[in-house]
N, C-alpha and C positions, 0 to 999 in steps of 0.2 A: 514533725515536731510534737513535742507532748502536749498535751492539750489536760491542763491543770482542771479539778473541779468545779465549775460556776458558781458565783452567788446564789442565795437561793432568788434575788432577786436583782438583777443588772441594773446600772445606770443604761440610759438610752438617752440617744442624742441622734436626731433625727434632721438632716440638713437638706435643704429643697432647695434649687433656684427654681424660676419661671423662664418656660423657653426653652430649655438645654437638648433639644435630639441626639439620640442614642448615638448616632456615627461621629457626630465631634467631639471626639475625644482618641488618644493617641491609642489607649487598647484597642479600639476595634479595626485598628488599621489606618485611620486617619493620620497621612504625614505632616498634615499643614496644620494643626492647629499645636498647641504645645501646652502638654496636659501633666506635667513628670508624676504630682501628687495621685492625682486621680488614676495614672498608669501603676505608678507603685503600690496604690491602693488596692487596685486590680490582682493585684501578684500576692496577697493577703489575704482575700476577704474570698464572698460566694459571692459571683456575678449572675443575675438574670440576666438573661441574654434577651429575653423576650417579654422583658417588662411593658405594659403597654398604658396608655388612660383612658379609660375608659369613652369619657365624654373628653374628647381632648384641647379643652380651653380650661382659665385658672379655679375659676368658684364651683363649677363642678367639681374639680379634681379634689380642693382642698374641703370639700363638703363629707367627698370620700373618704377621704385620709379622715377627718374628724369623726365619722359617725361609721365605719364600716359599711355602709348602707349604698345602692345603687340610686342615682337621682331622680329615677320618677319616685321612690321612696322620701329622700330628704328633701326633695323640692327644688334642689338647687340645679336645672338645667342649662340656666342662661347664666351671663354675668350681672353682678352689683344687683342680687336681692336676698332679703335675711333666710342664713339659717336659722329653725328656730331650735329651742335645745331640751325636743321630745324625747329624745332617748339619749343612754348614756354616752359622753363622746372617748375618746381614747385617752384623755384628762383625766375626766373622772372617773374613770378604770385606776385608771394610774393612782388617782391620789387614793381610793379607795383601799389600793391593797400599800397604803401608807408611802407615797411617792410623795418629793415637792415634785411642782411643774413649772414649766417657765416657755414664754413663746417671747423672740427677737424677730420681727421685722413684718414683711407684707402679710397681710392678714385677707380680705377680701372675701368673706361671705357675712360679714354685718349688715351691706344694703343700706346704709343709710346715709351715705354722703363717703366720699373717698377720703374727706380728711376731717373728718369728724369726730371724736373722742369715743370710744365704746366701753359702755357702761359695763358696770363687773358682771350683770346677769345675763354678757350677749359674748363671755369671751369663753363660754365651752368647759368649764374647770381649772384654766392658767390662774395663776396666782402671781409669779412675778412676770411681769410685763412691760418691754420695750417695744411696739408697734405702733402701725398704722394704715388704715384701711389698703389703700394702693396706693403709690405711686412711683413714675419713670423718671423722675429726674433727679436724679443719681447723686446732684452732687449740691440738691435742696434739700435734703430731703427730713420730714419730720415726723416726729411720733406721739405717741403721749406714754408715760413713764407710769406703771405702778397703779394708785388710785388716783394720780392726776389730770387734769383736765386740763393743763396747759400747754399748748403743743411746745416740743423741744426739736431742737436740730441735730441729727447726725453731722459730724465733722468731716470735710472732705465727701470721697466719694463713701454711699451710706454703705454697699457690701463689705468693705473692710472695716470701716465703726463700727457694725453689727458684728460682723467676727470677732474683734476687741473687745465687745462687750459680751459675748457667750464666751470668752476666755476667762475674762471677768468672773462670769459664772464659776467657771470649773476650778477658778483660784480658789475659791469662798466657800466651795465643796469641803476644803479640807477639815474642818472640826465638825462634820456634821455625820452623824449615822444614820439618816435615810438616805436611799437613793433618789436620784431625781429623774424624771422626764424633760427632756431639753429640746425645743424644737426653734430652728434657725432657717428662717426662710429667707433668701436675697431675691429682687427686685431682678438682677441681670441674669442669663445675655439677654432678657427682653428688650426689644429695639425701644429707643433709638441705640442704633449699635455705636455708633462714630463717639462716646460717652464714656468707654473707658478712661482709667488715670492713664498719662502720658507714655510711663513707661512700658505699659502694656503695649499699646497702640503701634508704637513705636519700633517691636518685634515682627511688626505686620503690613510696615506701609512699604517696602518693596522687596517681600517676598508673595512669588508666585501661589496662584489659587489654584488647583487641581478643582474642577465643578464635577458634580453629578451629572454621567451623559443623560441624566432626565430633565434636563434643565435646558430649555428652548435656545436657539444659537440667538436669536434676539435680546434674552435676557440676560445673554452670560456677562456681557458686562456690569450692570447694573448687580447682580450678581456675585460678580468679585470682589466690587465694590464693598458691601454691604458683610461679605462672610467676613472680612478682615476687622470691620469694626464689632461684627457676633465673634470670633475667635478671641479678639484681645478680650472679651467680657467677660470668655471662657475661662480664658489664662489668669485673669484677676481673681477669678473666685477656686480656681486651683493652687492658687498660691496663698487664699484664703483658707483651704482644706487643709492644707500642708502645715500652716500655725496651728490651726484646731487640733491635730493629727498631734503637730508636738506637745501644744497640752494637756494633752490626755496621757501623755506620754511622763512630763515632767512632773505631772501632779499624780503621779501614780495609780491613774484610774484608768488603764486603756485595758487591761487584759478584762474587766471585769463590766466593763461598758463595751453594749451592742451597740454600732452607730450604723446609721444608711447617710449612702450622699445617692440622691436621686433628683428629679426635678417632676412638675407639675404635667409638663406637656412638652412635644418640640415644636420645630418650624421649618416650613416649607421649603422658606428660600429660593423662589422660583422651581425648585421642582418640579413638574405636569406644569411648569407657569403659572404655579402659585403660588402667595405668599401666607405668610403665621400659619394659625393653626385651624382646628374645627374638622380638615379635611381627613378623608378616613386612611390615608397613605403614609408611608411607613415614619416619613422623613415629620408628621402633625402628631403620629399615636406614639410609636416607641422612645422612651428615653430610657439613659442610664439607671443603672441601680445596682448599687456594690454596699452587701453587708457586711461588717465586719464585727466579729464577736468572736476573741479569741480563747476565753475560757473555756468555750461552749463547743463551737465550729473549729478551732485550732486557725493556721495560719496558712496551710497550703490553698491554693488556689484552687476556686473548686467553682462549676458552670451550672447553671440549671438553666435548658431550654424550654421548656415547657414554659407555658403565658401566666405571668402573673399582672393582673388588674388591679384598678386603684383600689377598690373595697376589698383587698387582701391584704393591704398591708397593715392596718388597724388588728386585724386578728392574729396576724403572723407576728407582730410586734410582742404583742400583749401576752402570747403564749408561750415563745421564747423567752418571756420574765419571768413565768412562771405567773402570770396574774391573770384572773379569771376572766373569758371573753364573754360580754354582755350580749342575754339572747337577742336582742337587737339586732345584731351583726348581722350580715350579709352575704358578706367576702369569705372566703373559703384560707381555711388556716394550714400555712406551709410548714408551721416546725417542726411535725412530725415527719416530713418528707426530711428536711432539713436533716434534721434528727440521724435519718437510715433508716426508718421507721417504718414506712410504706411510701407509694409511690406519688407523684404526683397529684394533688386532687380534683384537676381538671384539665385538659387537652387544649382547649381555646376559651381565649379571655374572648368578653361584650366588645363590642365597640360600639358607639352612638352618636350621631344628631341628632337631639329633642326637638329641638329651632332654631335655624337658622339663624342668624345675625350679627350683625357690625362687620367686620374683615369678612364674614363670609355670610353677608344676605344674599337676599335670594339675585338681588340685582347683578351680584357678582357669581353668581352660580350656586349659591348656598341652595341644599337639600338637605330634608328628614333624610337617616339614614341608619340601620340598623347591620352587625356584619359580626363578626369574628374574625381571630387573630389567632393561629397556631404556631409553633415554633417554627413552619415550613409555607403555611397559605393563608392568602386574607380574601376574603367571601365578604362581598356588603351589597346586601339590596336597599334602593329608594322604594317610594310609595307606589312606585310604578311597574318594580318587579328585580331580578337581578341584574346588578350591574356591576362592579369587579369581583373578576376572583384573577387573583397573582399567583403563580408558584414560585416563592421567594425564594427556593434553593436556586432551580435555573435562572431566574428574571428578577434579580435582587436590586435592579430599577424600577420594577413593576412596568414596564414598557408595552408587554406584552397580554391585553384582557383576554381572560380565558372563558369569559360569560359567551354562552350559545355555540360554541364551540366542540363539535360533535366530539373530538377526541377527551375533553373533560366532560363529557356528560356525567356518567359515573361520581366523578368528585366531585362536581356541583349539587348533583342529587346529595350527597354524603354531607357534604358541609350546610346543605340547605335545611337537612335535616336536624342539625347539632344545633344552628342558628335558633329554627324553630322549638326546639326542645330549650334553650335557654330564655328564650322569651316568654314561651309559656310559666317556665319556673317562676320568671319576675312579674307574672302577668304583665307583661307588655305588650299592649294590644296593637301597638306600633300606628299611630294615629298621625293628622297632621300637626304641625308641631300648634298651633293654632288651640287647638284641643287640649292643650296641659297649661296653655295660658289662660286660659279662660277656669280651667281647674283653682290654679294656684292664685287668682287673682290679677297677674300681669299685666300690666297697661308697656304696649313697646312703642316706640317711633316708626318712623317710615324706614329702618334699617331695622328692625326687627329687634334691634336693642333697649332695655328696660332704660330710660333717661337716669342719671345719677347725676349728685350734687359732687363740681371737683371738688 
């Protein structure tokens, strides 16, 4: 298809759930969940295949996304404490080269109570604003509006009110001649999963679960249970995609607006017998991530295997507008690969645990951990020395540890090598997580979690 000339500068409309693992979804093979939007989406846009998060729980990720920057940089390795707003975020890029901005929904690196009001000088550059620090109860759920300080209530369940109201947005779009930065963030499929609207649900309660054979024969139950109410969350907020997708459509901005539908981090799900996230395996780091920018990239479907990390997308964003990326950055910018330009700009993304805690304290096995992630192997050592490396082509359960294993010796030297060369780059002196709390000030509980106000 022809691929028309871009704006010199695109709308962007960047849409995140919390939660979402790369495999649930129907393009990558998955028959039990029911994904149509996100599939057709797929059939359009440029999919990472090996998008990963770096630190893979919510306030790091979204510290990323905001600042280009790796977390022992911005600070934000644990959950619920402030960014602070030292260098430029990808707002203030934005509004700089003359964008509005606008953020709908979970926000989570303010730190300072989960349902607290956040003042204009802690929200990054956004200007209009529907949010609210965190929160899981989907069908309470409140924010504060604009410059107000009075909490209000999303209607119903909040991921489709939020949707509604970035539709809202793109209505409002029409007499206006700047472009806008638009970022929608939903709450689901983070648990409690069984919180779906009815009709979702309802797709799900007696049809069969297909599990990951990495998933313990003890936990499949509990298991099945639980993917049914993470799927219909899935299907809610695909069918949430699918309105957005039309109004971009009907309002005649889609060919000229870049959008990503990605998420934060995934989830276990009992996989290795575990559950959410933090964990350095495939089912905690990878999630989906489908660009679509049809002026620019056209329409056929197009794969990039190679890793991209959270502190890429801030730059890869910013430079596909054509708007200048802030020496700040950190993250390594794709649109030139994108582009045809030259090749990928890196082989393996970071992966990280700074400190352990909450779902994954040390009580429950949580560990420091430092590793990489290539389109093919993932290599992570603890404090203690190496401890997985997978060959995701053959063992794409990860079932099989290849650490001390005479036959990978070779690729562990290799990959041990690439690890240590990225560390070095971040100075990351890979310390116990102990060490960066005491840095950043940190006061944790007996779960290794910063205490916050609900």
């Amino acid at each position: 298809m022809e691929v028309h000339p871009p704006m010199k500068h695109p709308n962007v409309v960047y849409v995140f759930s919390d939660q979402h693992r790369a495999e649930a979804v129907g393009f990558a093979g998955n028959a039990d969940v029911l994904t149509p939007n996100l599939d057709k989406l797929r059939e359009e846009s440029v999919h990472f295949a090996t998008a990963v998060s770096t630190v893979p729980v919510c306030s790091p990720y979204r510290a990323s996304f905001l600042t280009g920057q790796f977390p022992l940089t911005h600070g934000v390795f644990v959950n619920d404490v402030h960014l602070r707003h030292d260098a430029p975020s990808i707002a203030d890029a934005f509004r700089t080269a003359g964008y509005d901005t606008a953020y709908i929904g979970k926000w989570h690196v303010n730190g300072r109570g989960r349902s607290a009001p956040i003042p204009l000088s802690d929200r990054q550059g956004f200007e209009a604003w529907k949010v609210l620090e965190c929160t899981h109860d989907y069908h309470h759920s409140r924010y504060y509006a604009d410059d107000g300080t009075r909490a209000m209530t999303w209607p119903g369940y909040d991921a489709e009110a939020q949707t509604q109201s970035a539709i809202a947005y793109l209505k409002n779009r029409r007499n206006h001649s700047q472009p806008f930065f638009l970022a929608l963030s939903w709450g689901p499929p983070h648990n409690p999963y069984g919180t779906a609207p009815e009709r979702f649900q309802a797709l799900y309660r007696d049809r069969a679960m297909r599990l990951r054979p990495n998933v313990p024969e003890a936990m499949r139950a509990q298991a099945e249970a639980e993917l049914r109410g993470y799927y219909a969350h899935v299907t809610a907020l695909d069918h949430g995609l699918g309105e957005l997708w039309q109004a971009l459509k009907t309002e005649g901005l889609e060919n000229d607006t870049l959008w990503v539908y990605t998420s934060d981090h995934g989830d276990m799900l009992y996989s290795q017998g575990q559950v959410r996230k933090q964990r350095p395996w495939d089912e905690s780091i990878r999630v989906p991530f489908l660009l679509h920018y049809p002026a620019r990239l056209g329409r056929a479907p197009r794969e990039v295997t190679a890793p991209l990390g959270s502190p890429d997308i801030m730059p890869t964003l910013l430079a596909l507008a054509d708007v200048a990326v802030p020496p700040s950055v950190e993250g390594s910018n794709w649109a030139p690969h994108l582009d045809g330009e030259a090749p990928p700009p890196g082989e393996a993304a970071l992966i990280a645990c700074i400190h352990p805690f909450g779902e994954y304290a040390r009580a429950q096995g949580g560990r420091e951990y430092r590793g990489i992630r290539t389109d093919r192997y993932t290599y992570v050592r603890d404090l203690a020395g190496p401890w997985l490396l997978y060959d995701n082509l053959r063992d794409p359960y990860q079932q099989a540890n290849l650490v001390g294993q005479p036959e990978a010796a070779v690729l562990q030297a290799s990959l041990e090598a690439e690890l240590r060369r990225q560390l070095d780059q971040r100075a990351d002196a890979f310390l116990p997580g102990e060490a960066y709390l005491a840095q950043w000030g940190y006061v944790v509980d007996e779960t290794g979690t910063v205490p916050y106000e609900a």
